[in-house]
NULUM-819980 format. One record per residue (C-alpha): residue number from 1; x negated, y negated, z. Coordinates in pm, 1 decimal. Layout:
<mimars>
<mimar k="NUM" u="X" v="Y" w="Z"/>
...
</mimars>
This chain:
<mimars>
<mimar k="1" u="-6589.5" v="-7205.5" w="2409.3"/>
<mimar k="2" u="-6512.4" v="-7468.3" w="2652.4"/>
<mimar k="3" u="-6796.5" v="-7541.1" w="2906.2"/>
<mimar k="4" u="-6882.1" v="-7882.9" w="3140.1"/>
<mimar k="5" u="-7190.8" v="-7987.5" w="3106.9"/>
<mimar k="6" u="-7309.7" v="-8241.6" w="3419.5"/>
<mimar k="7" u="-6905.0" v="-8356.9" w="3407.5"/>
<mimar k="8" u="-6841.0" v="-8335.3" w="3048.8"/>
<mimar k="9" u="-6607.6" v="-8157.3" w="2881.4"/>
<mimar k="10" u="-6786.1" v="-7970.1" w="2611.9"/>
<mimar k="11" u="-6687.4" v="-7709.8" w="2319.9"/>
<mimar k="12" u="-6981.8" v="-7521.5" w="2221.8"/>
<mimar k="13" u="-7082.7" v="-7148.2" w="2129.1"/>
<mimar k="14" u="-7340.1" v="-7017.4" w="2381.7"/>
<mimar k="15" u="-7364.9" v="-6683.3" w="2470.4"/>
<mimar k="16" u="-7606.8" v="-6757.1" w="2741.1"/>
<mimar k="17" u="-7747.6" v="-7037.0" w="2947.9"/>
<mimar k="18" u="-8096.0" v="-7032.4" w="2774.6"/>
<mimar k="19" u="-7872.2" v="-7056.7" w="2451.4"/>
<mimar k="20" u="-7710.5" v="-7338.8" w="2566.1"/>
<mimar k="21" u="-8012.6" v="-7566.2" w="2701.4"/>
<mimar k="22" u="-8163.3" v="-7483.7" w="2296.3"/>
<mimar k="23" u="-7823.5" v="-7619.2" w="2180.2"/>
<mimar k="24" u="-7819.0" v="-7899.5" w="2419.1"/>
<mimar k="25" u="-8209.0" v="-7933.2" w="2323.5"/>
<mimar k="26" u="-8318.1" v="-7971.8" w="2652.7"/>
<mimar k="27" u="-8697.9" v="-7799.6" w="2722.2"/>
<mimar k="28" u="-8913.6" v="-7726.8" w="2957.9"/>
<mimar k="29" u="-8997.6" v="-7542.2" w="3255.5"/>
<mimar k="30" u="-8910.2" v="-7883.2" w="3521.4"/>
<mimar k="31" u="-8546.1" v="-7846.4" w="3422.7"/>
<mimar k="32" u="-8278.9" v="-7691.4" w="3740.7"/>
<mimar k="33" u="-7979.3" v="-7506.5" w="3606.6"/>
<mimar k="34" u="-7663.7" v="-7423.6" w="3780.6"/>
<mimar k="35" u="-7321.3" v="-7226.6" w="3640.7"/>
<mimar k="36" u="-7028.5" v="-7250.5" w="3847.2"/>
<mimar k="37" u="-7254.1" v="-7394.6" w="4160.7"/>
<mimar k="38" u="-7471.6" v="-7078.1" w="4188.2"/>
<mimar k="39" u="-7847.1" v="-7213.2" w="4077.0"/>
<mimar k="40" u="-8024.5" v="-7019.1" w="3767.8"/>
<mimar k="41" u="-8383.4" v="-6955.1" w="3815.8"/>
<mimar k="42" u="-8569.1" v="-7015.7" w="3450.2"/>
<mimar k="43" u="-8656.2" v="-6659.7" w="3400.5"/>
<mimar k="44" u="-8257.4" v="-6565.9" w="3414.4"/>
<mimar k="45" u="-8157.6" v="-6795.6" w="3207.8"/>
<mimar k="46" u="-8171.7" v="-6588.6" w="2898.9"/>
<mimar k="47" u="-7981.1" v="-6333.0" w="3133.4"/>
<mimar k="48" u="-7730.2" v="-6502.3" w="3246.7"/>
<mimar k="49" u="-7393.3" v="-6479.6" w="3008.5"/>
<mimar k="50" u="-7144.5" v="-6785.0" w="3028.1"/>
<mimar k="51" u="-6803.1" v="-6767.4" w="2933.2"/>
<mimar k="52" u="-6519.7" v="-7015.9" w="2901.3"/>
<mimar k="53" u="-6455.5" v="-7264.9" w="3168.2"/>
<mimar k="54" u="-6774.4" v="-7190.8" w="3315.0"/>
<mimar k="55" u="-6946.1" v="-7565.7" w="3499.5"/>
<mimar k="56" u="-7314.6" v="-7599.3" w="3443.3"/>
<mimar k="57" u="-7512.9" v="-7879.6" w="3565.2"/>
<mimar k="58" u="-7892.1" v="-7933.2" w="3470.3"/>
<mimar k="59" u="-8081.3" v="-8158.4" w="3648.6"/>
<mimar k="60" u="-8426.1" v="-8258.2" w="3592.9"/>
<mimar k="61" u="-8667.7" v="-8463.7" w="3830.3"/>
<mimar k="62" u="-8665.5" v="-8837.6" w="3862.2"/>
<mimar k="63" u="-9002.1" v="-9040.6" w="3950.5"/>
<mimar k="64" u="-8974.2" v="-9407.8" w="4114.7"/>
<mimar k="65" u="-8992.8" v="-9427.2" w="4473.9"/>
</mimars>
């Protein structure tokens, strides 16, 4: 399926968001998830279905000042 992934154009097989991060191999409980611009709380990401076309962002916390 095609998905974007923080602006890239990506063909993967995910049936869900949690799916996806494994995939992706992204882990832990810092990261932020969005699909489509709606924001995915951790404990729905196993929940939440994605389907082609869908836009997911992840975004994880930056130190420096």
């Amino acid at each position: 399926m095609k998905l974007t992934v923080n602006g890239e154009a990506l063909e993967l097989d995910a049936d869900n968001l949690a799916d996806l991060l494994a995939k992706l191999d992204y882990e832990g409980d810092w990261l932020a998830t969005a699909v489509n611009g709606d924001l995915v709380h951790r404990e729905e990401r196993a929940a939440h279905p994605l389907k082609e076309g869908d836009r997911i962002e992840i975004l994880s916390p930056m130190q420096g000042g």
